[in-house]
C-alpha positions as CSV (number, residue, x, y, z in Angstrom):
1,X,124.0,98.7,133.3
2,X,125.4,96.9,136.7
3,X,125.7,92.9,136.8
4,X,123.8,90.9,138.3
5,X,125.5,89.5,141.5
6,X,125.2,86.4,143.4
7,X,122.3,87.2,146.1
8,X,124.8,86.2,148.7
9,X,126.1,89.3,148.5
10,X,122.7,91.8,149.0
11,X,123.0,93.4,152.0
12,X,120.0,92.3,154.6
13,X,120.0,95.7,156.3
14,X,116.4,96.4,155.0
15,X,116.7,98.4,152.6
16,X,114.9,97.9,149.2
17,X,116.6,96.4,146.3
18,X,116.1,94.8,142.6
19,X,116.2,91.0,142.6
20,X,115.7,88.2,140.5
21,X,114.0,84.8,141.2
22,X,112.2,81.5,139.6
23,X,108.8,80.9,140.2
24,X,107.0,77.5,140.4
25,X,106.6,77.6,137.0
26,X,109.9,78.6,135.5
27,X,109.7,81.8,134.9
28,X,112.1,84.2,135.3
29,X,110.9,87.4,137.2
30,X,112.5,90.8,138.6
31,X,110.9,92.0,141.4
32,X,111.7,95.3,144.0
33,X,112.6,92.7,147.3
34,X,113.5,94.0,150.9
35,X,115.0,91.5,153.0
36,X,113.4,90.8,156.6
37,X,115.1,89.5,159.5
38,X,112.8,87.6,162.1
39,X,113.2,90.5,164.7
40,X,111.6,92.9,161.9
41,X,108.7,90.9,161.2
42,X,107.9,90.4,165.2
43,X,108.0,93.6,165.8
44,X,105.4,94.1,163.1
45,X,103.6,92.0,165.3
46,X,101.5,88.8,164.2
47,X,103.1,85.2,165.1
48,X,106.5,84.9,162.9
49,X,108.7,81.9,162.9
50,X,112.2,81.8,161.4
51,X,111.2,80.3,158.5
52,X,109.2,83.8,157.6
53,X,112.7,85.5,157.1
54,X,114.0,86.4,153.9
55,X,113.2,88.1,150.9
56,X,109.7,89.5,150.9
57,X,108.4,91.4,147.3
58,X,105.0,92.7,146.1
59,X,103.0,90.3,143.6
60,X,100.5,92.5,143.0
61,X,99.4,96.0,145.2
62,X,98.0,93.9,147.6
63,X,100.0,91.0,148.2
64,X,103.5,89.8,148.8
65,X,105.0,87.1,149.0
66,X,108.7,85.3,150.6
67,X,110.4,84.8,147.3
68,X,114.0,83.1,147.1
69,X,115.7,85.4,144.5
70,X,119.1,84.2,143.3
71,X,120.8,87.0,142.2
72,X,120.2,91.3,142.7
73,X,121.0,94.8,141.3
74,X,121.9,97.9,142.5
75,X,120.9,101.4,141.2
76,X,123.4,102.5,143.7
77,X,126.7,104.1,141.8
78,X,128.9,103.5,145.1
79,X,128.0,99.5,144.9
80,X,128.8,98.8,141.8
81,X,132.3,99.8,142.5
């Protein structure tokens, strides 16, 4: 199994990765996260601000949510090089 690594280091080119985060309550959570730029979310359309930037992962089928994860994963053999 890879380390965890600093969340610093996940690349922000969109792609879809294995993070892990605190919640308001203290609990620990690993979620699949994709990081979004602002230009990604405007051209989703919808009014986005820079503070909508970041990590974005599914709570539930319905929902996401802008989580602040602290460290990530990868599945990716070549990345854990």
């Amino acid at each position: 199994m890879a380390d965890k690594k600093p969340i610093e280091s996940a690349p922000k080119d969109g792609r879809k990765l294995t993070v892990y985060w605190t919640d308001a309550d203290g609990q620990e959570n690993e979620s699949i996260a994709q990081y979004r730029s602002l230009e990604h979310l405007k051209a989703t359309g919808g009014d986005w601000d820079e503070s909508d930037a970041g990590w974005w992962a599914f709570t539930d089928s319905d929902t996401q949510k802008r989580i602040n994860p602290h460290s990530w994963m990868s599945g990716d053999a070549e990345e854990e090089e």
